[in-house]
BALOBA-1460 file (C-alpha; in Angstrom, 3 decimals):
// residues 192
<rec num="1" residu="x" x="198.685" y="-7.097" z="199.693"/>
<rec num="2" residu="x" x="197.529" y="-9.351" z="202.159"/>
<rec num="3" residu="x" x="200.541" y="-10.890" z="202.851"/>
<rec num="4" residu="x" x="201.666" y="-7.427" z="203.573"/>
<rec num="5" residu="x" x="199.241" y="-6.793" z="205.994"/>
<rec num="6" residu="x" x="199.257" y="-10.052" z="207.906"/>
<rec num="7" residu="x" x="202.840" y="-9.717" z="208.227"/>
<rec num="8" residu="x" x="202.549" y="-5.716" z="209.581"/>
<rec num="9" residu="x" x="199.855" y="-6.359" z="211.811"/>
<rec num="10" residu="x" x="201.258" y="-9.564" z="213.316"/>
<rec num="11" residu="x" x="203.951" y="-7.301" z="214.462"/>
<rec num="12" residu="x" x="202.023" y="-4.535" z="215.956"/>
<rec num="13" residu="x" x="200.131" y="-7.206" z="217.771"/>
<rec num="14" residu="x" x="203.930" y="-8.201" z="218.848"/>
<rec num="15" residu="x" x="202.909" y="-11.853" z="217.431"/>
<rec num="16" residu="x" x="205.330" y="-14.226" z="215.667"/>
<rec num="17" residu="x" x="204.472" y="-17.304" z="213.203"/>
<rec num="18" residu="x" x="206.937" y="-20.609" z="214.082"/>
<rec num="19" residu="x" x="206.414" y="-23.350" z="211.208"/>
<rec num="20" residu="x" x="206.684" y="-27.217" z="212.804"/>
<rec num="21" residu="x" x="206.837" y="-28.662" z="209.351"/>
<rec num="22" residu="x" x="206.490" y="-27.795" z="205.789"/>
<rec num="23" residu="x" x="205.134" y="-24.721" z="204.780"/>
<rec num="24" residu="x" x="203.961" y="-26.260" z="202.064"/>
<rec num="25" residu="x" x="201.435" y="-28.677" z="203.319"/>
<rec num="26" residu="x" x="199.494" y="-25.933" z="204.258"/>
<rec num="27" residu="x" x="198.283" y="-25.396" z="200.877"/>
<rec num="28" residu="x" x="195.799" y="-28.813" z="200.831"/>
<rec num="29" residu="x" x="195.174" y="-30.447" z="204.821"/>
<rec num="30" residu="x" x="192.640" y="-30.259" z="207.098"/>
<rec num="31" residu="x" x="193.908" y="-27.240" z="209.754"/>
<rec num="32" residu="x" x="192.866" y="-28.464" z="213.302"/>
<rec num="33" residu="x" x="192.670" y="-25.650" z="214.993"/>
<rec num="34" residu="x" x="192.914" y="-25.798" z="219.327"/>
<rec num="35" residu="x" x="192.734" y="-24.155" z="221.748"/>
<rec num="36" residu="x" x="189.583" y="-22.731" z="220.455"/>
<rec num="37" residu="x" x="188.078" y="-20.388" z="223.293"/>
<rec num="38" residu="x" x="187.774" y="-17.084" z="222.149"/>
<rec num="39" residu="x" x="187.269" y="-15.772" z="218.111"/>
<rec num="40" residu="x" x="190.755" y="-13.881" z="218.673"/>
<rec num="41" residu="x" x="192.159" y="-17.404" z="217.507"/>
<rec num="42" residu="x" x="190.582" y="-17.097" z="213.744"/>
<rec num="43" residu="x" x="191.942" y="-13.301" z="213.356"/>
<rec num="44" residu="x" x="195.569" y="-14.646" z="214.432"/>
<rec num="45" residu="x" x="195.004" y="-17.817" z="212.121"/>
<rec num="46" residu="x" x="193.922" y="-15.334" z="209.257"/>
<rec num="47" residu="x" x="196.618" y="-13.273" z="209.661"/>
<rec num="48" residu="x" x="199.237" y="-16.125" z="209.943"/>
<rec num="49" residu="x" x="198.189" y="-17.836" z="206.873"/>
<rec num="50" residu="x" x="197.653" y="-14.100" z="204.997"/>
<rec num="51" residu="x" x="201.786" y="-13.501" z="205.992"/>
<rec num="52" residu="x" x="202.377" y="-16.919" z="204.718"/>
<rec num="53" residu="x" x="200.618" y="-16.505" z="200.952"/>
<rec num="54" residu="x" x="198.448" y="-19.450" z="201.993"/>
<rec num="55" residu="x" x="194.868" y="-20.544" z="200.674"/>
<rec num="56" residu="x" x="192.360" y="-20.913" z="203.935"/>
<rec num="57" residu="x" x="189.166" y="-21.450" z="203.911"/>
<rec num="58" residu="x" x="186.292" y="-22.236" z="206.908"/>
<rec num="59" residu="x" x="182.831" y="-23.873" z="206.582"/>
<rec num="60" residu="x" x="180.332" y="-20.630" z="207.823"/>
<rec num="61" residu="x" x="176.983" y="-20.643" z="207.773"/>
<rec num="62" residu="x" x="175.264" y="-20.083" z="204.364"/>
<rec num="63" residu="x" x="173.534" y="-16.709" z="206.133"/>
<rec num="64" residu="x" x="177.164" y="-15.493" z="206.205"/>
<rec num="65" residu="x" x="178.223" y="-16.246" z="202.585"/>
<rec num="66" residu="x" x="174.243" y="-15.017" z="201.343"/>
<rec num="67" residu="x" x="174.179" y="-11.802" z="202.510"/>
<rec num="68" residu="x" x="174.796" y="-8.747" z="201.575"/>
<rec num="69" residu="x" x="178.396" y="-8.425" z="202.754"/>
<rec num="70" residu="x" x="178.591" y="-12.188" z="202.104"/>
<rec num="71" residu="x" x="181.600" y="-11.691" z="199.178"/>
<rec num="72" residu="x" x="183.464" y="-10.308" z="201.875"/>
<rec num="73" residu="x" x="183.102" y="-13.317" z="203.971"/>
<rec num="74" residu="x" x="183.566" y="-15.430" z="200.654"/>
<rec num="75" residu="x" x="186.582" y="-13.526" z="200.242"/>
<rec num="76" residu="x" x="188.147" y="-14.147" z="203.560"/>
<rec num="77" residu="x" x="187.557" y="-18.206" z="202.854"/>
<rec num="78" residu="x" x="183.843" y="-18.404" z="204.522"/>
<rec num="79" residu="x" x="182.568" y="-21.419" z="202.935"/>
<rec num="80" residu="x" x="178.711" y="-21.372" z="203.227"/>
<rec num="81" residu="x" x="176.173" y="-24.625" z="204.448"/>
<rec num="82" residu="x" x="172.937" y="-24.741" z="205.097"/>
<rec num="83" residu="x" x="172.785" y="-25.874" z="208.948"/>
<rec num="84" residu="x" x="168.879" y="-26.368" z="208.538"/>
<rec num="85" residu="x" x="169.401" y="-29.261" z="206.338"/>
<rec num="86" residu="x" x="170.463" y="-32.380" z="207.303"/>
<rec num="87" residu="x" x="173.949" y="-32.295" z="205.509"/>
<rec num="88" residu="x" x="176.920" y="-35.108" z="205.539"/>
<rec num="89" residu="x" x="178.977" y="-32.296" z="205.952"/>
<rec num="90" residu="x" x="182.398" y="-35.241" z="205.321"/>
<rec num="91" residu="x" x="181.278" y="-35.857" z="201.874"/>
<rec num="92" residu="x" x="180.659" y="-31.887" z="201.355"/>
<rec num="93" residu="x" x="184.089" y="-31.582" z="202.666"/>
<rec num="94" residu="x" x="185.816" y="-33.956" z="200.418"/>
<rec num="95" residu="x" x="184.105" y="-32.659" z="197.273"/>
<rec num="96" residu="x" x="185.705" y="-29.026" z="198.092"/>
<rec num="97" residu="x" x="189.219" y="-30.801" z="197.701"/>
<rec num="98" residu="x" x="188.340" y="-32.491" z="194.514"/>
<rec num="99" residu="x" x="187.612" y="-28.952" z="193.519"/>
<rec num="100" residu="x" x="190.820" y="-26.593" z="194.619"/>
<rec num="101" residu="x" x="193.751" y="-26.651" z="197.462"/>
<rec num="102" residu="x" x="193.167" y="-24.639" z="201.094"/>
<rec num="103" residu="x" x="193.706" y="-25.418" z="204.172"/>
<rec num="104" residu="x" x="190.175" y="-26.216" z="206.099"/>
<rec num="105" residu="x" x="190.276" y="-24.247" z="209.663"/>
<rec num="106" residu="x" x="188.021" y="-27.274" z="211.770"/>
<rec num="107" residu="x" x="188.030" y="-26.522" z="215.416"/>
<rec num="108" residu="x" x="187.391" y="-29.976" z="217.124"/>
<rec num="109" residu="x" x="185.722" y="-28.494" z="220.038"/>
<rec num="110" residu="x" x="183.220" y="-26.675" z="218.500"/>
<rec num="111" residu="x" x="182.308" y="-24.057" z="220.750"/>
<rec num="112" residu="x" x="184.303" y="-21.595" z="222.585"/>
<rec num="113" residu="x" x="183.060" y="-23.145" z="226.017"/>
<rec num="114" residu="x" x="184.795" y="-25.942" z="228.479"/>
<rec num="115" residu="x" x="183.881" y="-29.545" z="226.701"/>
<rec num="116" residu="x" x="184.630" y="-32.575" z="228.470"/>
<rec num="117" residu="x" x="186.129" y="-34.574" z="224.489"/>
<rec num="118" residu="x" x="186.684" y="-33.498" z="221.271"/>
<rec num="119" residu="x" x="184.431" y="-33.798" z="217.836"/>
<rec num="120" residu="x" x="185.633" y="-36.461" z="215.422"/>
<rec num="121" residu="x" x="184.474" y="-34.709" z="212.484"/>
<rec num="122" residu="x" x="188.043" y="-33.329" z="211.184"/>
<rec num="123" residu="x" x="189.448" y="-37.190" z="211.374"/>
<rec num="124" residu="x" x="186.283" y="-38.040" z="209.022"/>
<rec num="125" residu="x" x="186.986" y="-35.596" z="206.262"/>
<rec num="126" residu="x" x="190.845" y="-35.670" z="206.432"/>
<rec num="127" residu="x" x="190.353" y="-39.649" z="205.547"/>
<rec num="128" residu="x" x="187.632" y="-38.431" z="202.986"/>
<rec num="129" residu="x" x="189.186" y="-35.825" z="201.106"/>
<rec num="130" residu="x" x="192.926" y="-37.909" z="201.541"/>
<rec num="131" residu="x" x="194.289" y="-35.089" z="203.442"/>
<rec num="132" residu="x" x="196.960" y="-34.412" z="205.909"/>
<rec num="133" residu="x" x="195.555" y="-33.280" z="209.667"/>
<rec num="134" residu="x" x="197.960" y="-30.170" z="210.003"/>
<rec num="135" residu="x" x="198.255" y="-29.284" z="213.781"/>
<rec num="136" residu="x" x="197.961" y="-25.130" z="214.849"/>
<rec num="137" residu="x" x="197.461" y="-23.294" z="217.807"/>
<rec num="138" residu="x" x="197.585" y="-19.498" z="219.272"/>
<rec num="139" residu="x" x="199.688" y="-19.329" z="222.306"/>
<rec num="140" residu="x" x="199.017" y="-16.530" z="224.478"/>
<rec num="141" residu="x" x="201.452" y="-16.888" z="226.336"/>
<rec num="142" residu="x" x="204.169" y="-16.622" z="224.066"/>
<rec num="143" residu="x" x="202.271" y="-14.556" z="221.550"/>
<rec num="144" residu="x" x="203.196" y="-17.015" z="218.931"/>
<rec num="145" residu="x" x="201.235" y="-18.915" z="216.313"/>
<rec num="146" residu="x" x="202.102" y="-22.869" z="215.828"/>
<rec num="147" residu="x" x="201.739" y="-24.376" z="212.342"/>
<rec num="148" residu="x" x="202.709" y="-27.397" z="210.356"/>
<rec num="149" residu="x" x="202.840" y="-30.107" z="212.639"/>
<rec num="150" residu="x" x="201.913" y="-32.581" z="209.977"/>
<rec num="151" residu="x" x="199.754" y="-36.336" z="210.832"/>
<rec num="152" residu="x" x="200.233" y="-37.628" z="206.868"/>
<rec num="153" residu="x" x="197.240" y="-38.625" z="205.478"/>
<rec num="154" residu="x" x="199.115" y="-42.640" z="205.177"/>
<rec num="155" residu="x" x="198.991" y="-42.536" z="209.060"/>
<rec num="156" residu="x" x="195.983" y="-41.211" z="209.326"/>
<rec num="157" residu="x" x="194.369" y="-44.506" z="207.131"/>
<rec num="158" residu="x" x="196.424" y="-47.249" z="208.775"/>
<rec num="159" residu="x" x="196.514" y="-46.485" z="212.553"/>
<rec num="160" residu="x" x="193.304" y="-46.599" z="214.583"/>
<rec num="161" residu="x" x="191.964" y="-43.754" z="215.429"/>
<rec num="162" residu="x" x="192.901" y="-43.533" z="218.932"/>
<rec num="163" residu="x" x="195.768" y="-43.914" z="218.280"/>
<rec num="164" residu="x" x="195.763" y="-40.180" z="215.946"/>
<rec num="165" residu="x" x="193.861" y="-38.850" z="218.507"/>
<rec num="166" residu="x" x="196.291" y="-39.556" z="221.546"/>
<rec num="167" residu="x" x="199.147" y="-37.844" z="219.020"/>
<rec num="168" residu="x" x="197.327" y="-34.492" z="218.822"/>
<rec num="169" residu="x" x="196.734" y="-34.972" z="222.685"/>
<rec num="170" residu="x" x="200.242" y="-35.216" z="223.135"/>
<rec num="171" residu="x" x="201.462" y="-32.620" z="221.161"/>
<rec num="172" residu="x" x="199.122" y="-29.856" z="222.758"/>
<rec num="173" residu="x" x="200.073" y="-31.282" z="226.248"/>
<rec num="174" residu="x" x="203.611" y="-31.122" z="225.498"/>
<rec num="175" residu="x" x="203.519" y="-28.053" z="223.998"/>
<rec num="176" residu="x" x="202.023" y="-26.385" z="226.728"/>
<rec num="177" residu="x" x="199.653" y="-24.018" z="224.870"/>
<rec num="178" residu="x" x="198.190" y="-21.282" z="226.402"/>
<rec num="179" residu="x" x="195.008" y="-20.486" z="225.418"/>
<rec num="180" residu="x" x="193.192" y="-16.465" z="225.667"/>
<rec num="181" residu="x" x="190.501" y="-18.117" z="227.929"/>
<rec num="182" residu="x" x="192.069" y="-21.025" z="230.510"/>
<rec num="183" residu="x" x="188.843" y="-21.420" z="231.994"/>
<rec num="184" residu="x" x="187.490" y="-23.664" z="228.575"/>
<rec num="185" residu="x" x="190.185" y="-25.273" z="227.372"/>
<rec num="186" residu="x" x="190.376" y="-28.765" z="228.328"/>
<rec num="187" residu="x" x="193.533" y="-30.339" z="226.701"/>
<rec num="188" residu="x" x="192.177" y="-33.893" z="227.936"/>
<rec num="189" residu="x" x="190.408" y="-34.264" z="224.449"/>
<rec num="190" residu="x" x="189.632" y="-37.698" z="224.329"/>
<rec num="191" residu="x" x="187.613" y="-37.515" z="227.510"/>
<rec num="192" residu="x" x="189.171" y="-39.941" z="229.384"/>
């Protein structure tokens, strides 16, 4: 059913899904997610993966997952954490591999807002959890949703990590995304 309905409403929207890679490497990476400057980014995502029959999940915060429409947001991937507590949210991370396949939505910058470099979080647990970083982005321009450009987790372990990082600089340079908000996307993500 879902598949169904990301598929119909993709179309309405006048969206389209282009794979860069195997589809199926989406079913066990670490999704990084960019531009991220508006929530309209994790509906397209949803839908995306929903048209492609794909597992996705996203850390939430436990509030979400707890309450009472919290199977809903369980059911749509929401992974809860308790944000009060000091968490080493890499090691959580890997231990939801160990325990089933998804895709884990991370989005480097971490707000919606202008920031001047990207989190390194997402390289952390991809190592971790011995995970592919999967590349995706919603381009407003084209109305098109990018998925499957694939950084294999054997890179990822034997390159330095600037060297990763310049990579997925590169490709959203190239690429030329256009993001729903200009304004806060900064595609300089290393900061220099």
């Amino acid at each position: 059913m879902k598949t169904m309905i990301g598929k119909l409403l993709l179309k309405l929207m006048g969206w389209k899904v282009v794979l860069q890679g195997d589809v199926n490497v989406l079913n066990r990476c670490i999704l990084v997610v960019a531009p991220h400057t508006h929530n309209m980014e994790y509906i397209l995502g949803n839908l995306a993966y929903w048209s492609l029959k794909k597992p996705l999940k996203i850390i939430i915060k436990d509030a979400h997952t707890k309450a009472w429409y919290g199977s809903a947001v369980r059911g749509l991937g929401g992974i809860g954490i308790d944000r009060s507590q000091k968490n080493d949210l890499v090691k959580f991370v890997a231990k939801q591999f160990e325990k089933d396949d998804f895709s884990l939505v991370i989005t480097p910058e971490g707000t919606r807002s202008w920031v001047p470099k990207w989190r390194k979080g997402f390289y952390h647990m991809a190592l971790a959890a011995k995970v592919p970083i999967v590349l995706a982005a919603g381009d407003f321009k084209r109305k098109t949703v990018y998925l499957g450009y694939t950084i294999p987790y054997e890179r990822i372990a034997s390159v330095p990590y600037e060297e990763i990082m310049a990579e997925i600089q590169d490709y959203y340079i190239k690429n030329d995304i256009g993001p729903k908000v200009p304004a806060n996307w900064n595609p300089n993500i290393m900061g220099n």
